[in-house]
C-alpha positions as CSV (number, residue, x, y, z in Angstrom):
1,X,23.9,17.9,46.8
2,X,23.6,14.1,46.5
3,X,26.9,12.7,44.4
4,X,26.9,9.7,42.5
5,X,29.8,7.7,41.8
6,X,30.6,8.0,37.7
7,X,30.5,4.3,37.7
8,X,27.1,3.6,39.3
9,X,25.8,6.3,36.5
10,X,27.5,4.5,33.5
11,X,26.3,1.0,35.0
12,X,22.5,2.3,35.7
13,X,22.6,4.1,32.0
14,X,23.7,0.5,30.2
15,X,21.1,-1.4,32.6
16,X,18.2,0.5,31.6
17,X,19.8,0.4,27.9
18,X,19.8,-3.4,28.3
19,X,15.8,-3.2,29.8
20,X,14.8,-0.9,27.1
21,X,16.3,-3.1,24.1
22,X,14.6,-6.4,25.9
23,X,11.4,-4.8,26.1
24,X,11.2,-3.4,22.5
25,X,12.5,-6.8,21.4
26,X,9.3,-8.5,23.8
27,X,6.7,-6.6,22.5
28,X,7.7,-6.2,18.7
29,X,4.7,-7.5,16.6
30,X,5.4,-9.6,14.5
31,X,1.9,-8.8,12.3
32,X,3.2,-5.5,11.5
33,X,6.3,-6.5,9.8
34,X,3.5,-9.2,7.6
35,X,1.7,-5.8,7.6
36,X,4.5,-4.3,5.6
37,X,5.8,-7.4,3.2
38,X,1.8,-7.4,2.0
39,X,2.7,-3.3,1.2
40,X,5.9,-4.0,-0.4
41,X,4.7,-6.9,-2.4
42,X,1.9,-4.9,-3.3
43,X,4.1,-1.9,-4.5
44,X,7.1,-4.3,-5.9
45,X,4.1,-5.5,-8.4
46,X,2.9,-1.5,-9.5
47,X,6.7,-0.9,-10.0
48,X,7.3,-4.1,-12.0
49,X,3.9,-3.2,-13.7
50,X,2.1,-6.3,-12.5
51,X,-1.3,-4.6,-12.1
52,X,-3.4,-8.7,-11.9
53,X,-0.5,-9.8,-9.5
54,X,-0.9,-6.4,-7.3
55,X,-4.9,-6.3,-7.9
56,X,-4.3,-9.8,-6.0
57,X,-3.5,-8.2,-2.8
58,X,-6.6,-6.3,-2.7
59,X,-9.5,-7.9,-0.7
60,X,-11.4,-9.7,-3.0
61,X,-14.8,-7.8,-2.2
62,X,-13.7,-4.5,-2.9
63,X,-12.3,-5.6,-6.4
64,X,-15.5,-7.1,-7.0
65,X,-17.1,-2.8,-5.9
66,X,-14.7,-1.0,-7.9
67,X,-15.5,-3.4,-10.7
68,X,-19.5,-2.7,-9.8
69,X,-18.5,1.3,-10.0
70,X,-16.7,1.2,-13.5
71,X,-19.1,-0.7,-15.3
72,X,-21.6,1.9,-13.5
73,X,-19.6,5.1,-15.1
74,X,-19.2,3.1,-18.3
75,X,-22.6,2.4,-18.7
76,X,-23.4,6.3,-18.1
77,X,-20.2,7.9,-19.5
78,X,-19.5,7.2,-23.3
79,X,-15.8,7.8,-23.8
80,X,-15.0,6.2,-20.2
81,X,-16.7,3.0,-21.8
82,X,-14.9,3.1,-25.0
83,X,-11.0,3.3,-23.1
84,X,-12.2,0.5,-21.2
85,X,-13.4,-1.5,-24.0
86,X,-10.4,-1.1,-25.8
87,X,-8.1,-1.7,-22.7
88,X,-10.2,-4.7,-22.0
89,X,-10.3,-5.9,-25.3
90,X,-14.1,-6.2,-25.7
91,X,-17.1,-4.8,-28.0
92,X,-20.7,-5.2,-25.6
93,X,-21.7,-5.5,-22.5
94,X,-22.1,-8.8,-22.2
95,X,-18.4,-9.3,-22.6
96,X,-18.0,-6.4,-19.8
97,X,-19.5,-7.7,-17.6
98,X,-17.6,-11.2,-18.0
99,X,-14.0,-10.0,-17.4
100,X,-12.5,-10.9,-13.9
101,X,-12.4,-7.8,-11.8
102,X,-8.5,-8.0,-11.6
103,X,-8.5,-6.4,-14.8
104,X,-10.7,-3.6,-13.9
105,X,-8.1,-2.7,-11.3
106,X,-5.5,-2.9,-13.8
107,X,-7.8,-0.3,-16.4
108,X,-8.6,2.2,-13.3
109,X,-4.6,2.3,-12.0
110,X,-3.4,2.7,-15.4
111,X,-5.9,5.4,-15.7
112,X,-5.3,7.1,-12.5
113,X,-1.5,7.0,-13.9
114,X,-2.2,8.6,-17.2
115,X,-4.4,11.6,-15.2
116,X,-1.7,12.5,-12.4
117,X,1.8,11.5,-13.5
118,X,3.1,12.5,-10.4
119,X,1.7,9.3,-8.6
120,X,3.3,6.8,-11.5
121,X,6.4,8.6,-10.7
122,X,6.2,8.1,-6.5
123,X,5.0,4.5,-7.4
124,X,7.6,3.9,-9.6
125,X,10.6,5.8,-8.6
126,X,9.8,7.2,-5.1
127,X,12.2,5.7,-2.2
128,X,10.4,4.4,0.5
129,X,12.0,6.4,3.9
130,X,9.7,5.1,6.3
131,X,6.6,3.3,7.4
132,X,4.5,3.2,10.4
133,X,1.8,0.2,11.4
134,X,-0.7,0.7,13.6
135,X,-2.6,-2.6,13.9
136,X,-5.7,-3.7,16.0
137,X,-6.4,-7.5,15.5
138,X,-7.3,-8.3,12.3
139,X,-6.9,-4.7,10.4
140,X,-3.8,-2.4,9.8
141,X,-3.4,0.9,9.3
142,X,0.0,1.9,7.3
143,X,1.8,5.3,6.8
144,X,4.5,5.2,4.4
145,X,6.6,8.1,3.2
146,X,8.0,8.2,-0.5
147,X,10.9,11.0,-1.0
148,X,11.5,11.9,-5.0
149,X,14.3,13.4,-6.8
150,X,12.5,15.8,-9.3
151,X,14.5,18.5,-11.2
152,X,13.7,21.4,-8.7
153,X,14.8,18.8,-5.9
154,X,13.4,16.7,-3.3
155,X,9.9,16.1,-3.1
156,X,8.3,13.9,-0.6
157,X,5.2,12.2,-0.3
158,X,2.8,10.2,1.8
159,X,0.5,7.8,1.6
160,X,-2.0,6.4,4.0
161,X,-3.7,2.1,3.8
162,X,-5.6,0.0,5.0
163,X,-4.8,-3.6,5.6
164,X,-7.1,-6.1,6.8
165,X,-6.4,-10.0,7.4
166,X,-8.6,-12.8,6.1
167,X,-7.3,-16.4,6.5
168,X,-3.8,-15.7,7.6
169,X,-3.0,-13.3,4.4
170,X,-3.3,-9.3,4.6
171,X,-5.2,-7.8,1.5
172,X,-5.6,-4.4,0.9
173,X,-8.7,-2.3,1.5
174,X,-9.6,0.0,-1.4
C-alpha cells in the first residue's frame, strides 16, 4: 500500500480548499443576488403592507392582465364587483375601468389574504431560511423556503417565482 506523508495530505486538502473557494468566488453571479434584492424588496413591501409599491415590481404587462381578468369576473360575478367597488372607491364602470392597475393588485392580494390566512401569515411572519436562483439570461426562476412558528410548531413553506429583466430592473412574472 502506497503511503502518503500526513503533511502532503493536509497541504493537498487546503490547496484544493483554496481552488474550490476561488472558483465558487469566479463564477458567482452576480444577477442572482439582483434576482433576490427584487424578491426581498418585493416581500419587504407585502410585509410593510405596501401593496402599489410591491405591485411595482411586477412586470407591467401582467398587471395590466390581472387587471383585464378582474374587471372580467366583476363584470360577470355580482358580489366580486361590489368588494371591488368598495375597495376601489368607485360606483360604475367607467370609473373601473379608469383606476391604474396597481390597485387591482392591491384588491386581488388583499383578497387572496382574507380567503387563505395562512399565506398573510408566511408573508408576514414567515422567516425566510433559504433561496435558490436559477437564471438563464434575462429570466430567473426563484425557490424560497419560509419556516412558521404556529401553535402546534414549526411549519414550513415554499414558494416558487418567476423573475424576468427588462431594462436593467427584474419584475416579477404573475
Amino acid at each position: 500500500m502506497l503511503s502518503i506523508p500526513k503533511r502532503v495530505l493536509l497541504a493537498l486538502v487546503v490547496v484544493l480548499s483554496l481552488v474550490s473557494a476561488l472558483l465558487s468566488w469566479a463564477i458567482q453571479d452576480p444577477a442572482r443576488e439582483q434576482v433576490r434584492a427584487a424578491f426581498f424588496g418585493y416581500l419587504g413591501d407585502l410585509r410593510q403592507g405596501q401593496g402599489a409599491s410591491a405591485a411595482r415590481r411586477i412586470l407591467p404587462e401582467d398587471l395590466f392582465h390581472l387587471k383585464q381578468g378582474a374587471l372580467e369576473k366583476a363584470g360577470g360575478e355580482p358580489e366580486f364587483r361590489s368588494r371591488l367597488q368598495d375597495f376601489l372607491g368607485v360606483r360604475d364602470a367607467a370609473e373601473l375601468t379608469a383606476v391604474p392597475k396597481e390597485r387591482f393588485f392591491e384588491f386581488l392580494m388583499l383578497r387572496t389574504q382574507e380567503q387563505h390566512p395562512h399565506v398573510k401569515d408566511v408573508l408576514s411572519e414567515g422567516k425566510v431560511e433559504g433561496t435558490g436562483v436559477n437564471r438563464t439570461g434575462n429570466e430567473a426562476e426563484m425557490s424560497a423556503s419560509f419556516a412558521l412558528s404556529v401553535p402546534e410548531g414549526r411549519r414550513s413553506f415554499s414558494m416558487r417565482l418567476h423573475f424576468t429583466k427588462v431594462d436593467d430592473v427584474w419584475f416579477l412574472r404573475l
